[in-house]
N, C-alpha and C positions, 0 to 999 in steps of 0.2 A: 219674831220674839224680840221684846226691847233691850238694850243692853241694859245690864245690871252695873250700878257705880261705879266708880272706878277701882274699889279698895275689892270688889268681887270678883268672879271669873268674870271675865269677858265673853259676848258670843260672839261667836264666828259669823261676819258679815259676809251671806253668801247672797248677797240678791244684787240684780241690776242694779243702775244707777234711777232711783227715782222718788218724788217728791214724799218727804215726813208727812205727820197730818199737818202740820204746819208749815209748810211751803219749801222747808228745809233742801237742798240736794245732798242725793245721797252718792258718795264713789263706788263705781262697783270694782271686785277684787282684781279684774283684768287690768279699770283706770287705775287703781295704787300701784298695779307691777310695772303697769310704763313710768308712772312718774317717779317711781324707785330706777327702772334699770336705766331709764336716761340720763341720770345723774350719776347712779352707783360708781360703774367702771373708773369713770374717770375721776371722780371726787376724789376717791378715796388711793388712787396712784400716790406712790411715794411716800405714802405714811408710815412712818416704823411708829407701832402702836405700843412698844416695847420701852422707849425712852422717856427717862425721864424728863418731864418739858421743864425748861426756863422760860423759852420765849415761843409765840404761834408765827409759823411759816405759812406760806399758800398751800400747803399739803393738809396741813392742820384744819385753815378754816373752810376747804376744800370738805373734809370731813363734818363740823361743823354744820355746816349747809344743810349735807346728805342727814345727818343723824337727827337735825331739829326739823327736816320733813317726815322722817321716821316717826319722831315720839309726837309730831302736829296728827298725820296720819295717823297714831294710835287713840288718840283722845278727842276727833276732831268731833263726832257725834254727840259727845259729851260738853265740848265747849260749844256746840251749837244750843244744846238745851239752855245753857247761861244766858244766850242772849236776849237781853229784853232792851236795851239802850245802844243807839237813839230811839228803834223801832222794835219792836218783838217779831222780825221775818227768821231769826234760827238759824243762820249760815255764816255767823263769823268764824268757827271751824273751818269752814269749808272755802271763807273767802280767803284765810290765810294759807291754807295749804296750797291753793291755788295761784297764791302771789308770793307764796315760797317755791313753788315747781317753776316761775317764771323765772325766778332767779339764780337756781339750780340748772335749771335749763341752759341757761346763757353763762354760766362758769364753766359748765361741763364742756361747752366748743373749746375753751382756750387750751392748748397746747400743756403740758405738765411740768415745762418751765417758765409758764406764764407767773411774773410775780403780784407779790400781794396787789400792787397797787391795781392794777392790770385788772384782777381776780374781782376783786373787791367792786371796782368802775363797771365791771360788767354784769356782777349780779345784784347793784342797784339796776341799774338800766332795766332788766330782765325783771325786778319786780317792780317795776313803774310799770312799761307796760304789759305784766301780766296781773297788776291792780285788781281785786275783785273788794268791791262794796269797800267803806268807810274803814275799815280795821284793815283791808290791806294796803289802799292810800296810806294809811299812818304808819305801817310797816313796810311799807316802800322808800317813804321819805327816812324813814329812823334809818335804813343801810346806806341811801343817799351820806345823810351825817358821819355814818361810819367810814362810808368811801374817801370821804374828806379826808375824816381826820389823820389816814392812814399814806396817805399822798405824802409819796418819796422816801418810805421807811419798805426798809426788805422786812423785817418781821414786827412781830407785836411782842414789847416786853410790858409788864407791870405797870407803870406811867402810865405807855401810849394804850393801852388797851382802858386802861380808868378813862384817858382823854376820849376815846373812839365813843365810850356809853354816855358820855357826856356829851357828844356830840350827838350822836342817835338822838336822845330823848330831846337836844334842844329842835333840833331839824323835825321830831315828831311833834313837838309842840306846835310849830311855827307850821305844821300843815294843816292844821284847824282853825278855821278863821274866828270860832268863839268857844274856844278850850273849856273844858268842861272839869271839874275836877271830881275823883271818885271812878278814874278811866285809865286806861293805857295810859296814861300820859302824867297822871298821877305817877303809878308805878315803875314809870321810863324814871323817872327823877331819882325818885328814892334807890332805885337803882344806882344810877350814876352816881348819886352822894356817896352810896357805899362804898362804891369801887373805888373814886378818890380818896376816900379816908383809908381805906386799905392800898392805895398803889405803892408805896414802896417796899410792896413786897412780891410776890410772885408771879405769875397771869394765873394759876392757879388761884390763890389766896385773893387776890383779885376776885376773879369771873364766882367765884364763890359767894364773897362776899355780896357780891352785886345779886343773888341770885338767892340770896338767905333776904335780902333785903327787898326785894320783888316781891320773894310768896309774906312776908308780914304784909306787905302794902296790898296786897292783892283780898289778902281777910278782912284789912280796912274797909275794903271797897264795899263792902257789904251794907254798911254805916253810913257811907258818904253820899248815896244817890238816895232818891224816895224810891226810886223805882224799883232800884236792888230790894232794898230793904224789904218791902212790900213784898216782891218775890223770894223775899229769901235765897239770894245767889249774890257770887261777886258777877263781876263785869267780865262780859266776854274776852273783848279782846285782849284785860291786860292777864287774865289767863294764858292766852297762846302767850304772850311776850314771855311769860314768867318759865313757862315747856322752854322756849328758844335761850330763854339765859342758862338754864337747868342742863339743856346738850350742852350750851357752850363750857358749864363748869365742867363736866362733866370729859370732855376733852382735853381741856385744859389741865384737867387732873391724871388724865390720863387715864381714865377709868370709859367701860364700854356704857356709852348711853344709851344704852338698847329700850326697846316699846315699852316693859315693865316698869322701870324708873319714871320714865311721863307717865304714866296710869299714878302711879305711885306719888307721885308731886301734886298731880291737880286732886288724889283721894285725900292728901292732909289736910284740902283747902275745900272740899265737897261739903255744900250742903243738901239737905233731901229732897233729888231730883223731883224739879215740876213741871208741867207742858209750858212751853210757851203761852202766856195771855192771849186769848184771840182777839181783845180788841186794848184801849189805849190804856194802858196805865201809869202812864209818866205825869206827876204833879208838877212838872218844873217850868209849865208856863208855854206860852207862844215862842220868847224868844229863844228858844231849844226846839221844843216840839210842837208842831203848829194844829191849830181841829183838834186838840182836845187828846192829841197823840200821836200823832205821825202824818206827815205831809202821802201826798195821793203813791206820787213815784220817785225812783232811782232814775237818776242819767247819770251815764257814766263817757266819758270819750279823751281820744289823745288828742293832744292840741300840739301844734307846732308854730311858737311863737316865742320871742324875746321876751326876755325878766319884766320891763316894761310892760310890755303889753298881758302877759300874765298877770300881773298886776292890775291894770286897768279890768282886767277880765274879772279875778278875784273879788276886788269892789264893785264892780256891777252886779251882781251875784251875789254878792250878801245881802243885798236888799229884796228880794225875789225866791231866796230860796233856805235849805238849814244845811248842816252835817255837812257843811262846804270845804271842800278841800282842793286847793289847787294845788301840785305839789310837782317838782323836776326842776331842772335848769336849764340856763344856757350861760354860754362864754360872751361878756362883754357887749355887744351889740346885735350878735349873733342868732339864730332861733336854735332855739331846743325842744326835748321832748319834755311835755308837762300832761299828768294824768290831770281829768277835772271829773271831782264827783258830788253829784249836787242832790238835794232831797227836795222836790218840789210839787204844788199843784200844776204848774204849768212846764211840763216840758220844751215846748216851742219857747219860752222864755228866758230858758237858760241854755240856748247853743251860741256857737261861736261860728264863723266865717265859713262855710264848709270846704273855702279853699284850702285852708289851715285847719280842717279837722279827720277824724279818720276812728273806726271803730265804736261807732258813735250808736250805747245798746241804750235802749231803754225797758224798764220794768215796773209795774205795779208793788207797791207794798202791802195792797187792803187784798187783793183778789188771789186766788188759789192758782198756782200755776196750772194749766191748760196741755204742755208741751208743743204748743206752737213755737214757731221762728217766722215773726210775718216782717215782711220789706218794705219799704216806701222812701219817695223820694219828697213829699208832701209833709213837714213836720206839724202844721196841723193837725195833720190826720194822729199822730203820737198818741197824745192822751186816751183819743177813743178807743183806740188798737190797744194799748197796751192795760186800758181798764178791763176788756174782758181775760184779761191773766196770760195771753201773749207777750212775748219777748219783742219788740221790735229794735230793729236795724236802720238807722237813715242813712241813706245814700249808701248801699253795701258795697263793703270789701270784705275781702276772707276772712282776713283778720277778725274783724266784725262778728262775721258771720259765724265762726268759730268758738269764741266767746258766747253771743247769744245761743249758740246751740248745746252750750254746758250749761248754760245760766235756767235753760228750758223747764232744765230739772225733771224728765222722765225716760224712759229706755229707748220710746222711739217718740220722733219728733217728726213733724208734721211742718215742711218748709213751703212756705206763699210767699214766691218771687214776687216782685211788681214790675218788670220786664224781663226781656230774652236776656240781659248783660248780667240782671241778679239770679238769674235760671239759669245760668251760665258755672257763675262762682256756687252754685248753692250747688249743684254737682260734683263739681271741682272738688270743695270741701267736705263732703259727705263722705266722698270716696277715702277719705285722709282719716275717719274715725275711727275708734276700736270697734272690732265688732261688737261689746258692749251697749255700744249706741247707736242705731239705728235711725237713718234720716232719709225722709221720704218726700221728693217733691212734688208740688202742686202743680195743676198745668193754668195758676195764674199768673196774669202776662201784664193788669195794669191795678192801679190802686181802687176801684171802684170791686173790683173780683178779689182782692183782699179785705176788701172789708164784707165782701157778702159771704165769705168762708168761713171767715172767722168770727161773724154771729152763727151762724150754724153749724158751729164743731159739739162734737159731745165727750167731754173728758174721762179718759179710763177706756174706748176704744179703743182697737186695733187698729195696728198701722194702715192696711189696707184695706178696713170698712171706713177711716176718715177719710184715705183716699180716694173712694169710692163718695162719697158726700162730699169733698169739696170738688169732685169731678159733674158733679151733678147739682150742686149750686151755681156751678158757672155756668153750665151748661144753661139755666133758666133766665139768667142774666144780659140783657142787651143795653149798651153801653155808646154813648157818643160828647164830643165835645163841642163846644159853638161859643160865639160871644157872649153877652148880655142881652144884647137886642133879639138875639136868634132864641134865647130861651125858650118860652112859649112855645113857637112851632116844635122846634125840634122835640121835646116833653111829647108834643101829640103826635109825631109821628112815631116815636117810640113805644109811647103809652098802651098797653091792652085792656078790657075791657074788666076783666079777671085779674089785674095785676093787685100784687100788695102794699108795693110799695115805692115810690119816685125817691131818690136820693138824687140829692147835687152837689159836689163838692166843689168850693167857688172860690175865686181866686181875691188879691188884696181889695181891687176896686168895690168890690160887694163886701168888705169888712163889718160887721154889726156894727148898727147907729147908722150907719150910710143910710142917703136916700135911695141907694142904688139896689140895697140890700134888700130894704124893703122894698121897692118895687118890682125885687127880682119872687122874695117870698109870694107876695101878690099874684103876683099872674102864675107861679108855677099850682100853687091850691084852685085859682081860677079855672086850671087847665084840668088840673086831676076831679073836679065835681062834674066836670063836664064829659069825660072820657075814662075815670076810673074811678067812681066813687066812693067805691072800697079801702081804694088804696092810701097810707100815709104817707105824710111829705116831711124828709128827713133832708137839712142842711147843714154842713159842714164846713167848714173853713179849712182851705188845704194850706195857706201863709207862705203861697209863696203868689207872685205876681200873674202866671199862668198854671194853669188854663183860665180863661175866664172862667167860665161854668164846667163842669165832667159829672152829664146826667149817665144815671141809669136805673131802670127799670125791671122788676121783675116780680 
């Protein structure tokens, strides 16, 4: 049953974790209680909830944290339906909750005489890299701003806390390389304005202020995009922002910001819930939204690089991709942690070094999630993997892999290693999930048997009749590698006479337009009229230098 708005009863969300009609992920009850109780205990240590506040200590914004993942977690279903900008995929809910438990997460290790500063430094960290999608990028860099502003002060009074919002929304601003107005960032301002014009007075009367001045700007927002307007909604994201300032008065006031108050905040600002668009309805042009409404895919990964070089990475990537965000620091000359999240047709276009990158997901925004988690170390291969509505992982790590396996979006998922070392971690990680989510893996070993699985999956089976199909896809699959020159032969020793189909995925030297390319296309169609007539000849570019060729048949 769907939930009814927010100004109605709520229902009780009793179902697994799995995808809306519109691609959305849903948490199921068991993932809310871990991403409550792993923060709870300790957040909320040392809070006398009893006092009256002057100023926020680390106890306070300790609380904070906990109670703005509360009221994100009550409404997150809700602010997912808002989303239609940059793309109408329906998980900005769900990306903020997600890149608020990262930073919940990493507050909750420090000690409970950890100070502000301390507090503050580690749950940006925490939501940088627990980033999900564009709206948490920008809620990652806004606590970045905060973390700042608050360096070297034991608490927040009225000033520094007007200074902190003023920081957030400048630092969320500067994480979008072509700012959009009629968005979070919109609303970060108008915020901050408030808070300044009210800072000499309370952090109360403050956070208030800033948060009376959010939900106006938030009704603007309805007005200010074509897209909104059309849908008749404001903006996702700066919805959550608006829930996050709403705890924070809320605390500041010293009053309980319990789930009812968010339902209560985003019903004054509800208009009559609509499905998400299935296809583009943003008018605002190529240079926002590219194809008439949304670029192919999301990449999303951590980079570990200097301000410099972040930079040079930023500008290379605005010309290639949208909804670009590169956002984290470093000290001086030093490398740091920097999330990058990019909207693009070309995946392979927008990576960086992979010796300097890590948790590197990629995803689909046109195709219906699948609940796959496929691997590869071949970023070629990206785009085609992740167009049939798989999650893919380059070069996995857990990390990685953990990530893609929520991002999968269904109860059980269906993981296709690309050798023994990501069959290794995809175990490893499985074992670490709620029983809520279910992760079942493949017994494929190279990227040739990843991509023959993952044309023949069927979505909305059982864990173990997919695994029974991709055990019996590979099974029909005979696979080898060889040069250029060897192509030919090696096609016809492999070749059957009954086969359907020859794939090869080829390495730079055979790049299209090459002479090498076509002479490689040539002789392999040569070979299949001769030895498997039936069958079609399917080429690939794997972009990276080797293998030369990696046929297979089947």
């Amino acid at each position: 049953m769907p939930d009814r708005p927010p100004g109605g009863q709520p229902q009780q969300d009793t179902r697994h974790l799995r995808p809306a009609p519109n691609g959305a992920t849903h948490l199921t009850p068991p993932c809310r209680r871990r991403l409550i109780a792993c923060v709870a205990a300790d957040l909320t240590e040392g809070t006398d909830v009893t006092e009256t506040l002057t100023v926020l200590g680390p106890a306070h914004v300790r609380r904070w944290f906990e109670q703005g993942l509360r009221s994100l977690l009550a409404v997150r279903r809700q602010v997912d339906v808002l989303n239609v900008f940059p793309v109408p995929d329906g998980d900005t809910g769900t990306n903020l909750v997600l890149t608020l438990a990262g930073a919940a997460r990493a507050a909750s290790t420090l000690g409970a005489d950890a100070g502000l500063p301390e507090l503050t430094a580690a749950a940006a960290r925490g939501a940088l890299v627990g980033a999900r999608g564009n709206s948490g990028v920008i809620l990652s860099q806004a606590m970045r701003g905060l973390a700042g502003a608050v360096a070297g002060h034991d608490v927040l009074d009225g000033p520094l806390l007007a200074a902190a919002l003023r920081a957030a929304a400048d630092e969320a601003r500067r994480a979008v390389a072509r700012p959009v107005e009629g968005t979070v960032l919109t609303v970060a301002d108008a915020a901050a304005e408030a808070a300044l014009g009210a800072s000499d007075g309370t952090v109360a009367e403050v956070a208030t202020s800033a948060a009376r001045a959010a939900a106006v700007a938030l009704a603007d927002t309805r007005g200010q995009l074509d897209v909104l307007t059309e849908s008749d909604v404001v903006d996702a994201g700066a919805a959550g922002y608006v829930i996050l300032l709403d705890a924070l008065a809320a605390v500041a006031d010293d009053d309980a910001p319990d789930t009812p108050r968010a339902r209560q905040a985003l019903a004054r600002l509800w208009s009559t819930p609509r499905p998400v668009p299935a296809g583009p309805v943003c008018g605002l042009g190529a240079g926002v939204v590219a194809r008439g409404g949304q670029a192919a895919f999301e990449v999303m990964y951590v980079l570990h690089a200097t301000a410099p070089e972040a930079a040079a990475l930023r500008e290379r990537l605005g010309s290639v991709g949208e909804s670009l965000a590169v956002v984290g620091g470093s000290d001086g000359h030093e490398r740091g942690l920097w999330q990058v999240h990019v909207h693009t047709d070309d995946p392979a276009a927008v990576l960086a070094d992979p010796a300097v990158t890590e948790q590197v997901c990629v995803r689909s925004l046109t195709a219906p999630p699948t609940g796959v988690v496929a691997c590869t170390r071949l970023p070629g291969l990206l785009a085609p993997l992740a167009a049939t509505g798989a999650v893919l992982v380059l070069h996995p790590d857990a990390a990685g892999l953990e990530r893609a396996i929520v991002d999968a979006g269904t109860p059980d998922v269906l993981l296709l290693p690309c050798d023994e070392t990501s069959a290794a971690l995809a175990r490893e990680v499985g074992s670490l999930l709620p029983d809520a989510q279910r992760v079942v893996v493949a017994g494929t070993r190279e990227e040739l048997a990843v991509l023959t699985v993952v044309a023949d999956q069927r979505p909305g089976a059982g864990a173990q009749e997919r695994l029974a199909v991709a055990a019996e896809a590979v099974s029909r699959l005979r696979t080898r590698s060889c040069g250029l020159a060897e192509a030919g032969e090696v096609a016809r020793e492999l070749l059957h006479r009954d086969d359907e189909l020859l794939t090869a995925v080829v390495g730079l030297d055979a790049a299209p337009g090459t002479p090498a390319r076509a002479a490689l296309e040539a002789t392999l169609r040569s070979v299949v009229a001769e030895t498997a007539p039936q069958a079609d000849v399917l080429l690939l570019d794997g972009g990276r230098p080797a293998p030369d060729v990696l046929l297979g048949a089947q």
